[in-house]
C-alpha positions as CSV (number, residue, x, y, z in Angstrom):
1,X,2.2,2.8,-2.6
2,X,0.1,0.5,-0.4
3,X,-0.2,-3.1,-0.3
4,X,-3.7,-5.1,-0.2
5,X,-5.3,-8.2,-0.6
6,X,-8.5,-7.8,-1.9
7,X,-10.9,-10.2,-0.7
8,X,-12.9,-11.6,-3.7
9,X,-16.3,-12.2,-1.2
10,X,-16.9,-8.6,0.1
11,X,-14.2,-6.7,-1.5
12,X,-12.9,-5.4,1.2
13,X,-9.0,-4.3,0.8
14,X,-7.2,-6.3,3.6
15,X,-3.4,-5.9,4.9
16,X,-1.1,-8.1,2.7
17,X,-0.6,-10.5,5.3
18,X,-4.1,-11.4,6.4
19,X,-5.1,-15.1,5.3
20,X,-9.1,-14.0,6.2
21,X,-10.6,-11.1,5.3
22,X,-11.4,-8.7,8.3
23,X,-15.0,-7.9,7.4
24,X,-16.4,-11.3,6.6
25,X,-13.9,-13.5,7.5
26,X,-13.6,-15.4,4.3
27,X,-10.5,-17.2,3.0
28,X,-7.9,-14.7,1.4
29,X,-5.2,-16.8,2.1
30,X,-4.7,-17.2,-1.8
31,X,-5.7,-13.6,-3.2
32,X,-2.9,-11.6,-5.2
33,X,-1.2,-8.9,-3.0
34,X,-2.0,-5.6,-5.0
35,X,-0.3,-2.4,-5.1
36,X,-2.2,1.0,-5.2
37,X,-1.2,4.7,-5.4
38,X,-2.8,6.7,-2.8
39,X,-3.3,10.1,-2.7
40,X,-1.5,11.9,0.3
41,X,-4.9,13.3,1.4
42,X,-6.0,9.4,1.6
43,X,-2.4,8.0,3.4
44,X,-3.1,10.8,6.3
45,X,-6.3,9.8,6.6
46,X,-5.4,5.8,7.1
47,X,-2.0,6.8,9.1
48,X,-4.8,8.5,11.2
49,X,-7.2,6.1,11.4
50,X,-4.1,3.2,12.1
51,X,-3.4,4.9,15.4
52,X,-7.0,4.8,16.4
53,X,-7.4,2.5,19.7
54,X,-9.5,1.8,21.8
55,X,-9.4,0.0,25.0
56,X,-11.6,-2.4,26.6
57,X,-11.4,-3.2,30.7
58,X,-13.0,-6.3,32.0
59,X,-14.2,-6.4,35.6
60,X,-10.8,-8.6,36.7
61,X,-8.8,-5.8,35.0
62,X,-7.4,-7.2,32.3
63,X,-7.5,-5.6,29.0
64,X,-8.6,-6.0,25.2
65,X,-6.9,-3.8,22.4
66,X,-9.0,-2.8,19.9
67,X,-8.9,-1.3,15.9
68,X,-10.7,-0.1,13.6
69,X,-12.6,-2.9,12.0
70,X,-11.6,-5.3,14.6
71,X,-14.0,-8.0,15.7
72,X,-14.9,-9.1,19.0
73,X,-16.0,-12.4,20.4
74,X,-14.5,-16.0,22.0
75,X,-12.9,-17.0,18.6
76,X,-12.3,-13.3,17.7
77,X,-9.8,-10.5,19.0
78,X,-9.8,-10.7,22.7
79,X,-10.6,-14.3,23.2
80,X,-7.7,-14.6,25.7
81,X,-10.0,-12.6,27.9
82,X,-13.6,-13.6,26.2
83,X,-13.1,-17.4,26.0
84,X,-14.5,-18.4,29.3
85,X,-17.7,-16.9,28.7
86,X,-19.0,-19.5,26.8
87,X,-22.5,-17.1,25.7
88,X,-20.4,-14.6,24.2
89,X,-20.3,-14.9,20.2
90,X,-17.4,-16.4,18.8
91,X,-17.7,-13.4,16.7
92,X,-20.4,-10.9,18.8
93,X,-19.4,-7.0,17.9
94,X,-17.6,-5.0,15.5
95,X,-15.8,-1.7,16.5
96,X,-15.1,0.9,13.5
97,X,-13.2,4.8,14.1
98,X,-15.0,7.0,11.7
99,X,-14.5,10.8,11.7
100,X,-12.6,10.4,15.2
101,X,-15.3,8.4,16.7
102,X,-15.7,4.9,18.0
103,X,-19.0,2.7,17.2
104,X,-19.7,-0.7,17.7
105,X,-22.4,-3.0,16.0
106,X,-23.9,-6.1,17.6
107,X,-23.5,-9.0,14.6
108,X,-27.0,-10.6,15.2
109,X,-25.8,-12.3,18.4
110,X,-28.3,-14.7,19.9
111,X,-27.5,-13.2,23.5
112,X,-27.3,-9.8,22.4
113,X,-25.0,-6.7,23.6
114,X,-25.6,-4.0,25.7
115,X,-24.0,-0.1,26.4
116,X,-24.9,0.9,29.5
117,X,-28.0,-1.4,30.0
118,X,-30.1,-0.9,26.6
119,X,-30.0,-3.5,24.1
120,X,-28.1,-2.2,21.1
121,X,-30.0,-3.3,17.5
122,X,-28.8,-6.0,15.2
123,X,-26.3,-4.5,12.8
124,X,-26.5,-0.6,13.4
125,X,-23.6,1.2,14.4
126,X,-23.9,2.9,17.9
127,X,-21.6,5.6,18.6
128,X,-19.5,4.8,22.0
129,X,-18.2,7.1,24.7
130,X,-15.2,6.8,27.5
131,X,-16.3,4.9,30.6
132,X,-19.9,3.7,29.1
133,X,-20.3,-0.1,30.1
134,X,-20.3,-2.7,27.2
135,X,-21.8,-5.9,28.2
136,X,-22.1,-9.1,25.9
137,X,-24.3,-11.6,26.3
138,X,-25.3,-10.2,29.7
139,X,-22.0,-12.4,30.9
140,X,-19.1,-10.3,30.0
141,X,-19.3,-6.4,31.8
142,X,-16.3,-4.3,30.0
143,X,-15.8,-0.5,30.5
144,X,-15.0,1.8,27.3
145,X,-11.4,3.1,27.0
146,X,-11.0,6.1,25.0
């Protein structure tokens, strides 16, 4: 059996002990924990996808640990590192692992994202490679862990 919260906004199923929801960041913190039965094909697939990480490198070295479904930005995972940069998002990209690849989706930033020096599209989910350089609001330079 797994545990969710469903979050009433987007429906997205969350882990039990999220208070936003993941995907649109709205308040879950009251939401009933539900149980489901998965099927084993389904609880390989998510064991599969939870091991999924990928690594980002910032030009001083230190590091951002990514997930599928994680965002990205100053008030976001890796703000530790991101904070400083004060034209990066507070919420700039979204990294998802599908099929055993990474993507990552610019969220309509106003200083945009970059791999590699093009300009990645609003909301389209570009698949990323090892060593490719992701840069946020032309501030931010990180190199692609896989």
């Amino acid at each position: 059996m797994l545990c969710v919260k469903v979050c009433p906004t987007c429906k997205t199923r969350n882990d039990p002990v999220e208070v936003m929801c993941t995907f649109c960041l709205g308040d879950i913190s009251g939401a009933a924990v539900e149980e489901e039965q998965a099927t084993p094909r389904e609880t390989e697939a998510a064991a599969q996808e939870e091991k999924a990480v990928l690594t980002l490198r910032a030009t001083d070295g230190r590091l951002i640990i990514v997930r599928d479904g994680d965002v990205v930005g100053r008030m976001a995972v890796g703000a530790d590192v991101i904070e400083a940069y004060k034209t990066v998002s507070r919420r700039h990209v979204r990294f998802t692992h599908e099929g055993g690849l990474w993507y990552v989706e610019d969220l309509n930033t106003t200083n945009e994202t970059y791999i590699d020096d093009v300009r990645l599209p609003t909301a389209k989910k570009i698949q990323l490679n090892s060593n490719q350089k992701l840069t946020l609001s032309s501030a931010l330079e990180l190199t692609v862990l896989i």
